[in-house]
C-alpha positions in Angstrom: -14.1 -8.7 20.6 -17.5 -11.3 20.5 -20.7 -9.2 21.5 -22.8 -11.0 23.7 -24.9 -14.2 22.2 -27.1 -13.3 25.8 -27.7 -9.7 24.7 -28.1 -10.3 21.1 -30.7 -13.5 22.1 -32.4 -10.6 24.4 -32.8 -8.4 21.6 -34.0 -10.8 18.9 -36.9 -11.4 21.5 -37.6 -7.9 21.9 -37.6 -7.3 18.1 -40.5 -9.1 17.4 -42.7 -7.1 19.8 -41.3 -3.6 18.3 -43.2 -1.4 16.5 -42.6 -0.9 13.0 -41.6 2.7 11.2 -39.6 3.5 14.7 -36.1 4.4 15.3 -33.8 2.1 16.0 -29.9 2.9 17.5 -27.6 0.6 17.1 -23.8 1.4 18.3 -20.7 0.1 21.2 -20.7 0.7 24.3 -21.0 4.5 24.1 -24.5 4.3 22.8 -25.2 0.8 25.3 -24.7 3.6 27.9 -27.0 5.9 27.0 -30.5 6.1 28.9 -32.5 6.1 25.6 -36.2 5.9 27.4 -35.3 8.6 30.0 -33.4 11.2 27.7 -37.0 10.5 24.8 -39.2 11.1 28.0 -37.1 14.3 29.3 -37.0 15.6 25.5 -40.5 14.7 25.0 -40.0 12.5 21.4 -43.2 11.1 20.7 -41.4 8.4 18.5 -41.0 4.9 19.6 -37.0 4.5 20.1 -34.8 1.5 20.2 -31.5 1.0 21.5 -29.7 -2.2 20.2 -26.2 -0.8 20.9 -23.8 -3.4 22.1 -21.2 -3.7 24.8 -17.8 -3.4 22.6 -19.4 -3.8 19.1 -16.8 -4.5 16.9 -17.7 -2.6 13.1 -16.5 -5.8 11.9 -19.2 -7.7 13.7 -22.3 -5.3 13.0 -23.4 -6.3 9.4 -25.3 -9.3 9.9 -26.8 -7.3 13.7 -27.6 -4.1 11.6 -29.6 -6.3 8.7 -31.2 -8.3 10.6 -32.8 -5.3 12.7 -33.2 -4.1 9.5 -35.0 -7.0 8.1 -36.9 -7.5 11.7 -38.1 -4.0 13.0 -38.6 -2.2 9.7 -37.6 0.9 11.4 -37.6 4.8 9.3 -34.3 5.5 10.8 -31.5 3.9 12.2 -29.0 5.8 13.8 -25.4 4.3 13.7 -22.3 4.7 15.9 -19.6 2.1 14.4 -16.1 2.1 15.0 -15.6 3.2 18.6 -14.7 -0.3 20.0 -12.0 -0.8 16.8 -10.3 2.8 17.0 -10.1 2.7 20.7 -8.6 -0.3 20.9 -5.9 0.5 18.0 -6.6 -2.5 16.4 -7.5 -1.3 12.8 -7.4 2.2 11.1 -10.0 4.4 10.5 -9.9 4.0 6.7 -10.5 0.4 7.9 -13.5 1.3 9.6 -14.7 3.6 6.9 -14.6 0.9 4.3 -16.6 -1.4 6.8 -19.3 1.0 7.7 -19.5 1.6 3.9 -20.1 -2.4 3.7 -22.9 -2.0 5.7 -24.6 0.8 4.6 -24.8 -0.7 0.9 -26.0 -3.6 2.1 -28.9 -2.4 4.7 -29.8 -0.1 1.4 -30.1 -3.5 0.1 -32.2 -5.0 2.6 -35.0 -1.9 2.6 -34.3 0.7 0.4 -36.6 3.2 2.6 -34.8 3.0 6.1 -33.4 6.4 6.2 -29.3 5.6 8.0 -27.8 8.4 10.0 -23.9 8.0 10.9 -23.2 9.1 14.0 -19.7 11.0 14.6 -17.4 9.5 17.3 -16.8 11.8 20.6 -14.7 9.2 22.7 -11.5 8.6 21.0 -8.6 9.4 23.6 -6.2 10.3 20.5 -8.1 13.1 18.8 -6.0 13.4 15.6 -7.7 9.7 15.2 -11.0 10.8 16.1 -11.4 14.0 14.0 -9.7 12.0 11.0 -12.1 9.4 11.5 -15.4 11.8 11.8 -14.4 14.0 8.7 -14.4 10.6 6.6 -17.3 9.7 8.1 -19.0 12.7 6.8 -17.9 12.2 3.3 -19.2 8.8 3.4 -22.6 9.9 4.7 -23.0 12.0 1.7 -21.4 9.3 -0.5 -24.1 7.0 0.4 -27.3 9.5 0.6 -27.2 9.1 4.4 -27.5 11.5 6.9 -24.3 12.5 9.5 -24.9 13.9 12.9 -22.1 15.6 14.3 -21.8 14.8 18.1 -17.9 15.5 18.4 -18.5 18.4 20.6 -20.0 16.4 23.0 -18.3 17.0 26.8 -16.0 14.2 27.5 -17.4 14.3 31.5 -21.0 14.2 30.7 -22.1 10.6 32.3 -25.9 11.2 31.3 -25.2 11.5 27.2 -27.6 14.2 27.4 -25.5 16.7 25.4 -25.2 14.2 22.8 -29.2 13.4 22.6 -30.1 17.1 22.5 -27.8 16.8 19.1 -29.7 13.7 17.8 -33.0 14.3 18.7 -33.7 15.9 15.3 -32.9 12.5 13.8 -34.9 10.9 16.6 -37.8 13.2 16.0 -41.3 12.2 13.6 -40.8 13.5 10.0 -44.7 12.5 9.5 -45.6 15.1 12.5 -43.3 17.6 11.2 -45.0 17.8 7.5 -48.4 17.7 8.9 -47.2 20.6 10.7 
């Protein structure tokens, strides 16, 4: 599992013309999928929205990608979707890819101690004693590490567009600023 130097070169590129304070998404293939700029236009987000998801992100290769966007973008929020690539392919165990995810959240609270992190549950697993297993830890960790967890389980397996699963995280998506002007 090697993400793309191609894809990761395109998005180094595309981080310097970001806009800082966004929202950045960084996740596997599920999120790669996902029409980001047509699903914030339908939903009518007003923040500026990133999608650095990778085709078959390993959670063992997303440290050094999730700091440097970090370190780069200086987003608000980055949303995170680890561990789909390593728990579909059976290859480690989801306490595995708890302990890695864990890895990286220290370390990006390390980088900018203001980016607010949200962990994204898993809603693709075929086995879904792994996948329910997996987002229960995940939710412990998120309140371990003072980060917020968005619950996209229920998501419908069939649904090509991901919209089911942006109507869930658009609350994360939205702008907090807006809201307490409000």
């Amino acid at each position: 599992m090697c993400v793309s130097e191609k894809e990761i070169a395109t998005y180094n590129a595309l981080n310097r013309l970001s806009r800082r304070d966004s929202v950045v998404i960084l996740g596997s293939t599920y999120f790669r999928e996902m029409p980001v700029g047509e699903l914030k236009q339908a939903f009518g987000i007003l923040s500026d929205i990133y999608n650095r998801s990778l085709t078959d992100l390993s959670v063992f290769e997303a440290k050094d990608i999730a700091v440097d966007i970090v370190s780069e973008m200086s987003p608000r929020k980055l949303i995170l979707q680890l561990g789909e690539t390593d728990l579909r392919s059976g290859k480690h165990t989801v306490d595995e890819v708890i302990e890695e995810i864990d890895s990286i959240v220290r370390e990006l609270h390390k980088t900018d101690k203001s980016v607010q992190i949200v962990l994204v549950s898993l809603n693709n697993i075929p086995d879904r004693a792994i996948e329910e297993d997996y987002n229960r830890k995940l939710e412990k960790l998120s309140r371990r590490c003072k980060a917020l967890f968005a619950d996209i389980s229920s998501d419908e397996q069939d649904d090509k567009c991901h919209i089911q699963a942006f109507r869930m995280l658009r609350f994360f998506m939205s702008d907090d600023r807006l809201l307490q002007i409000l």
